[in-house]
C-alpha positions in Angstrom: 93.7 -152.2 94.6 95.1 -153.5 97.9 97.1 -151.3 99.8 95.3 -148.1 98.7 94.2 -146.2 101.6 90.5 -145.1 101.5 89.7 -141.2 100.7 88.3 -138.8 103.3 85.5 -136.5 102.9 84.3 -135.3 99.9 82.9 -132.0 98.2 80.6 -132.1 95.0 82.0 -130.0 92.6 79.2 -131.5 89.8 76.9 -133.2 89.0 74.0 -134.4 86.2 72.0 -137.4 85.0 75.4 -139.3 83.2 78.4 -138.1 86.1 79.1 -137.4 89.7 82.7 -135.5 90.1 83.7 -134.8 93.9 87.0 -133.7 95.4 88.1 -135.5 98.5 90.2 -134.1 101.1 93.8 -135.6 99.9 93.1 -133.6 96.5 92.1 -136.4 94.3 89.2 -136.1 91.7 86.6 -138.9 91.4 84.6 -138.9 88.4 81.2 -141.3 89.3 79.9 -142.7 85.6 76.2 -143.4 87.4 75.7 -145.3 84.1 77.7 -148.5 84.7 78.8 -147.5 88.5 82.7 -147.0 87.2 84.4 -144.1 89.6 87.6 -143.0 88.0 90.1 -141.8 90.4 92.7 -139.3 89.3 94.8 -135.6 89.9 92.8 -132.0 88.4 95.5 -132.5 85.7 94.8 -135.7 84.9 90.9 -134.2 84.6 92.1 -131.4 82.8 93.9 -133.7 80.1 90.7 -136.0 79.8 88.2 -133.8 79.5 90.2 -131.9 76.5 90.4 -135.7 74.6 87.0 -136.3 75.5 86.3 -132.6 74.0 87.8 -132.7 71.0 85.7 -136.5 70.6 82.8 -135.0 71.2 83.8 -132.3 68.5 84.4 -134.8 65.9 81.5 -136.9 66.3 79.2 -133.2 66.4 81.1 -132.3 62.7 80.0 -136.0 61.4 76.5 -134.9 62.6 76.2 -131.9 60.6 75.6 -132.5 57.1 77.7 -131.0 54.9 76.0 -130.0 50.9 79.6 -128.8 50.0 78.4 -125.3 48.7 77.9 -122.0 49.4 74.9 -120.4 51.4 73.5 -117.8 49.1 70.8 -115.4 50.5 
């Protein structure tokens, strides 16, 4: 990425055992995967729209998980 100019200081706004997400001072979002060492660089929005993809993947793989009888619950 020649020619990118290095961010400033940064404040945590999270972190757990999988991610590290800070703010630097020019706005931008880094999202640390401590897994693999990957940092993804990008705008709130652009965190805004992947987090609501990676939502709704972690909702379908969470419906595969439940199993499903096909009936009704009867009391």
């Amino acid at each position: 990425m020649a020619g990118n100019k290095p961010c400033g200081q940064h404040i945590e706004l999270t972190s757990n055992s999988a991610v590290r997400i800070t703010q630097c001072n020019c706005g931008m979002i880094h999202v640390s995967m401590h897994q693999n060492g990957v940092t993804v660089r990008m705008t709130p929005d652009a965190l805004r729209n992947t987090w609501a993809g990676l939502k709704a993947a972690i909702d379908r793989i969470d419906e595969e998980a439940v199993p499903s009888f096909g009936g009704s619950i009867i009391n």
